[in-house]
N, C-alpha and C positions, 0 to 999 in steps of 0.2 A: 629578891622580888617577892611580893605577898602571891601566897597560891589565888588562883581567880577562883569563888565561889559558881558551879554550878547551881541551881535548883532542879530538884526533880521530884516532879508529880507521880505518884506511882510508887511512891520507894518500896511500899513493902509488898508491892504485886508481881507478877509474873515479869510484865516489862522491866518498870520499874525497879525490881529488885536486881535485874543484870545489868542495869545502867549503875545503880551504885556500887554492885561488886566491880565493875570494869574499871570505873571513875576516881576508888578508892587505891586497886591495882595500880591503874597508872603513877600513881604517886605524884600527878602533879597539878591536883585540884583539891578545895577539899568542896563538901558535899553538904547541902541542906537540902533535907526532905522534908514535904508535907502528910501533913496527921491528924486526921479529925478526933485525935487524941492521944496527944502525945507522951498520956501516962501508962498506955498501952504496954503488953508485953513484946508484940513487934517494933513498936517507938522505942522503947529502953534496948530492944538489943542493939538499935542502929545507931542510937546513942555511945552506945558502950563500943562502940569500932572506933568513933571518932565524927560521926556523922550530925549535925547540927541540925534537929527537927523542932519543926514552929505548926502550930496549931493553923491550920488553912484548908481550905475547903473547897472545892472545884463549884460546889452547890452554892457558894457565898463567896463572890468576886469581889468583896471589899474584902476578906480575909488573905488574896494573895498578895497585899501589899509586903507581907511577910515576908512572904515565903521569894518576894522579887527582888527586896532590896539588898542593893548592892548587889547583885549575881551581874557576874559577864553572862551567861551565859542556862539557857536552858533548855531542861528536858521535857514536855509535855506530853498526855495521853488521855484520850479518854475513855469510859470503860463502859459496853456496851452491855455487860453484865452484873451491874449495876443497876436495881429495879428503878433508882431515883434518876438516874441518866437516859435511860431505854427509850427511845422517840425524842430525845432531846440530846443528842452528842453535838451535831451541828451550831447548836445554841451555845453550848455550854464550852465547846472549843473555842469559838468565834469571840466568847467574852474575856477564856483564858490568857487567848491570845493576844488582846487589842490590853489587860494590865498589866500585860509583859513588858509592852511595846510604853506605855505608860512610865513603869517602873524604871526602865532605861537597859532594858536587856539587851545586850550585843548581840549576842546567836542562839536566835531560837531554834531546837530540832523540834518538829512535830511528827509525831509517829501516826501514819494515812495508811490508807489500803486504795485502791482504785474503784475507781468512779464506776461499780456495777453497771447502775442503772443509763447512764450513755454507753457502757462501752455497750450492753444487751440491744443497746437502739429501746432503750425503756418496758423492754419485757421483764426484766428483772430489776427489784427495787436491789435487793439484798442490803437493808438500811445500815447493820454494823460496818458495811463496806462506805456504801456511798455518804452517808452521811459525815465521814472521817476526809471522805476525799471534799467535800464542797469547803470545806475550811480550808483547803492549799492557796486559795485565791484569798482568802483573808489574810494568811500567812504572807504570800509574798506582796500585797497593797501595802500592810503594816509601816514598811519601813525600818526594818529592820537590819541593823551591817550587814548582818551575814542570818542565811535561814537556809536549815537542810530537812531533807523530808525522809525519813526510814520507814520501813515497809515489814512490818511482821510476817514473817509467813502463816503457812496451816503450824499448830503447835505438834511437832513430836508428841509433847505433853497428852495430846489430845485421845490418842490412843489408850490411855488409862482415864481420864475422863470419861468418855465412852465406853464403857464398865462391855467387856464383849456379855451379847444375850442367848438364849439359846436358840438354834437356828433348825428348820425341816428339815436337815439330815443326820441331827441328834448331835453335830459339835455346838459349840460357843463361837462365838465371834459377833459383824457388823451389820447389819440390812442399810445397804444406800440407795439413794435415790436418783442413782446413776449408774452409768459403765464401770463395771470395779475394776476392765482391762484400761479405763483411758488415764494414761500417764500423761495426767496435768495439773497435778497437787504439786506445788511448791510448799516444800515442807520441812524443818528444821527446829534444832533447840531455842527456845524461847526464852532460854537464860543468856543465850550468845547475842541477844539483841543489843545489849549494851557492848560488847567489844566495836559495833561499829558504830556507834552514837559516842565513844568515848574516843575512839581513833576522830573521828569528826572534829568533833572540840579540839582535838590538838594539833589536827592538820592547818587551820588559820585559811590561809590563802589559797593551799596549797590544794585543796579541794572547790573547787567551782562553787559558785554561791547559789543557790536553790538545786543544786544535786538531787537527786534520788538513791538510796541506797533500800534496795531488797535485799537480805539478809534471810539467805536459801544455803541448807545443808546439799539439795538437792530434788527431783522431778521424780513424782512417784503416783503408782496408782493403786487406788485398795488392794488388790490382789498384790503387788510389788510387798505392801506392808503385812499381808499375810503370809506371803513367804519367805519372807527376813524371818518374821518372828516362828513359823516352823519349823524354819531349820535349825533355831533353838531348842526346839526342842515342845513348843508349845505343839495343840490340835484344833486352830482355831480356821474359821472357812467366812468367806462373805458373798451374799445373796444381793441381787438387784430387787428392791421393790417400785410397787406402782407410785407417783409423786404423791393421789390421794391416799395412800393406805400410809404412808411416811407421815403425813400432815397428822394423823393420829395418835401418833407413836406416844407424842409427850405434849404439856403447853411450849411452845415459842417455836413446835417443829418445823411449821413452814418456813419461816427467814431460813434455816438453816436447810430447810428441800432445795430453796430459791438459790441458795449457796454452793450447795451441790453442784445444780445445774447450770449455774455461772462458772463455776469450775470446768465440767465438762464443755463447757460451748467454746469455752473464752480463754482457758487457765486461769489459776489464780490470780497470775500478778497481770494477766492482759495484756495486750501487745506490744508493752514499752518491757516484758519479764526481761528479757537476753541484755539489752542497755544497763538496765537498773540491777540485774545481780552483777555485772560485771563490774560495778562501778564500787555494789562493798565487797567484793570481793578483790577488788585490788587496792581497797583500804586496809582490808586485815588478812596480814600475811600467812599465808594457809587457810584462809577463805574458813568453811562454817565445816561442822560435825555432819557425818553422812547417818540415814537412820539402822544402817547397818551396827555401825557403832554406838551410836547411844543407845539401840534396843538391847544387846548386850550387857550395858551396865547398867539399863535400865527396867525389863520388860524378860528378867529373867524368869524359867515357870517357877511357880510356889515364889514369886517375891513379891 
């Protein structure tokens, strides 16, 4: 039987790029990625695995005709970090998804986060959230066989992104805009996202159709993540600040104050988290990396 072509948006991003390692693993798909240039040096390496990349563009919905045809089956995302996306994810998902459905794709995964701004009762937008969640309804009107929804968590990643700064007691570390004791960061490798977007695709029937899958290492709070990483060996400390002294810090700080504080109120993944990790967690056998372990071989000092 011919392997069923995936598409996946993303391939060479954060998501993206552990949906193609996982898809590639599996050995029993094979993988076209999109590439607003596919003469790239990250196009040519994906190329060079075995991976089939076509010039398509999230920005430019006639160019997914491409990247759709023939696929059973695809991957979607959108990227909120992204200056050409930023206030337009909702848009730009919603079109993704309606030439998917066009193209004749069987099973769409769309990768959501929750609906911030209802679950706050509209105190908080936190748009890179809600904006991802209003497309689920477009996703399941579609009409599509089969459509699963995966849930990122907070990125492990994130803690080397946020370069630690120097804090009023003379260490390094984090200033947040919240309880650094409230353990309610669902949080995880952001490379393991695709082990449960590729267990999906292969499960068929055998996973319920509009599932949700949150893809969680585990429940932690800034202090939890400070003291993983001291007992390494690191000296790093983290401070609560005021919401407006946060909003100063950098441009985009507030979405990400808003974020904070949807965290602490709410949790990340909101009151469907226990349902929805359980659900990829009994897709992928041995469930996600805890931050114990990837700070380890991650987040070593001097690396």
């Amino acid at each position: 039987m011919t392997e069923p072509i995936i598409s996946v948006v993303g391939g060479t991003g954060a998501q993206g790029g552990g949906v193609v390692d996982a898809l590639l693993g599996a050995r029993k798909f094979k993988v076209r990625v999109a590439s607003r240039n596919p003469s790239s040096g990250a196009a040519k390496a994906l190329a060079a695995r075995g991976v089939e990349v076509v010039k398509a563009d999230l920005l430019e919905p006639s160019s997914l005709k491409a990247l759709y045809h023939g696929a059973r089956g695809a991957f979607l995302v959108t990227n909120f970090g992204d200056p050409a996306q930023r206030g337009r994810e909702e848009e730009i998902g919603a079109s993704a998804v309606n030439a998917a459905r066009s193209a004749g794709v069987k099973h769409l995964i769309w990768s959501t986060l929750p609906d911030a701004e209802k679950i706050s009762g509209g105190r908080l937008k936190v748009e890179h959230f809600t904006m991802k969640a209003h497309v689920d309804a477009v996703v399941r009107s579609a009409g599509f066989e089969r459509h699963t929804f995966v849930q990122a968590p907070f990125y492990f990643q994130n803690l080397k992104m946020f370069v630690p700064q120097p804090l009023p007691d003379g260490r390094r570390g984090w200033a947040v805009p919240m309880d650094p004791a409230a353990r309610v960061i669902h949080a995880g490798d952001i490379s393991e996202l695709g082990r449960a977007v590729a267990a999906a695709f292969g499960a068929g029937p055998e996973l319920a159709n509009g599932s949700y899958l949150a893809v969680c290492g585990g429940t932690y709070s800034w202090a939890d993540f400070v003291a993983t990483l001291n007992t390494l060996g690191h000296n790093f400390g983290v401070v609560r600040v005021a919401p407006e002294v946060y909003d100063g810090f950098f441009p985009g700080a507030k979405e990400l104050r808003e974020m904070f504080q949807y965290f602490e109120a709410h949790t990340y993944f909101g009151p469907d988290a226990q349902t929805r990790i359980a659900a990829a967690n009994a897709l992928v056998p041995g469930g996600f990396t805890a931050f114990s372990e990837w700070a380890r071989k991650n987040m070593k000092p001097g690396g």
